[in-house]
C-alpha positions, 0 to 999 in steps of 0.5 A: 370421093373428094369431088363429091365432097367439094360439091357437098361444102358448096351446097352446104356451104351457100357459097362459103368455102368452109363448114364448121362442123364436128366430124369424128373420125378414127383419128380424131374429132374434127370441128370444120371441113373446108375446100381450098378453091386454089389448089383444090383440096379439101382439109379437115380442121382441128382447133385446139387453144390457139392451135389450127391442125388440118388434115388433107381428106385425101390423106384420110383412110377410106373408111373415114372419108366415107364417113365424112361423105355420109355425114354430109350426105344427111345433112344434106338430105 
């Protein structure tokens, strides 16, 4: 899943490593997806004040990141 995923953020994205998008998930409204190109991994972003928490997509339930993968699915369609 995470590579079709990274494929999605580099359509999406129009070369750019991150997309600043809200995705809720089960644990919680996340406002960017990005791909990390050194140690290719994908995090999902929350912003809060001053406060950046990533989450690791592979550390998501599946259930949420089929979610995420729809999501930019349409976006894409």
């Amino acid at each position: 899943m995470k590579k079709k995923i990274i494929e999605l953020i580099k359509i999406l994205g129009f070369g750019v490593d991150e997309l600043v998008i809200t995705i809720s998930l089960t644990i919680g409204v996340f406002d960017s997806i990005e791909w990390d190109r050194i140690d290719d991994s994908v995090y999902l972003h929350m912003f809060k004040e001053d406060i950046d928490m990533s989450f690791d997509f592979e550390d998501l339930s599946e259930e949420d990141q089929l979610k995420v993968y729809s999501i930019l699915s349409v976006i894409y369609n």
